[in-house]
KOLTORMAR-63071 format. One record per residue (C-alpha): x, y, z; residue in three letters. Coordinates in steps of 0.05 Angstrom, whole numbers, plus 5000, padded with zeros to 4 digits. Example, Ala and Ser with C-alpha at 12.3 -4.5 7.8 and 13.67 -1.06 7.14 Angstrom:
KOLTORMAR-63071
524649105156ala
527349795143ser
***
This chain:
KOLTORMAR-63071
528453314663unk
530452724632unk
534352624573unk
535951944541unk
538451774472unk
533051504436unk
527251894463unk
523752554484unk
525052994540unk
520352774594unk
518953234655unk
518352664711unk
517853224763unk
510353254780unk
510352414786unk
516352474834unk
512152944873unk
506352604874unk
509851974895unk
514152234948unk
507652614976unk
503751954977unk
508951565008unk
509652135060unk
503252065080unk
501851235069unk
499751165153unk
494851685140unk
492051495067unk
491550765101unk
487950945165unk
482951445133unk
482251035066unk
476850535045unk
477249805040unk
478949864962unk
484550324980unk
487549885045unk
487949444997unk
491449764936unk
496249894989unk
497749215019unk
497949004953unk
503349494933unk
507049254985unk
506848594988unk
505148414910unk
503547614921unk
496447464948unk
496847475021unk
495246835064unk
493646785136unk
494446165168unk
490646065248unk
495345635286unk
491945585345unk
484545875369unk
482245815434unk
475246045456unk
475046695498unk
473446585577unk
466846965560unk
464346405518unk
465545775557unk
460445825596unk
***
C-alpha cells in the first residue's frame, strides 16, 4: 500500500500487476494485436508522431522489364 501525507491509502497492487504482466508479454500483445493496438503501442513508446523518410528507392529486378 501506499501511504502519503495528504491522502488515502491506495492499494496500487492490482495496476502494478497488470502493468508488469503487459509489459511481460508486449512481443506477443504486438504480434497477435490489431492495427488499433500496434499502434497504442508504438505510440507508448515513442510518444511524438512517427515520420518515415525513403532515402533512396530503386525498382525491383522483377519490374524493369
Amino acid at each position: 500500500m501506499l501511504n502519503t501525507k495528504n491522502s488515502k491509502v491506495t492499494n496500487v497492487e492490482p495496476f502494478l500487476n497488470k502493468a508488469i504482466n503487459q509489459i511481460s508479454q508486449l512481443l506477443t500483445l504486438y504480434e497477435e494485436g490489431s492495427a488499433t493496438t500496434k499502434r497504442k503501442i508504438i505510440g507508448s513508446i515513442f510518444p511524438e508522431k512517427p515520420t518515415f523518410k525513403i532515402i533512396n528507392f530503386e525498382p525491383l529486378e522483377s519490374m524493369k522489364d
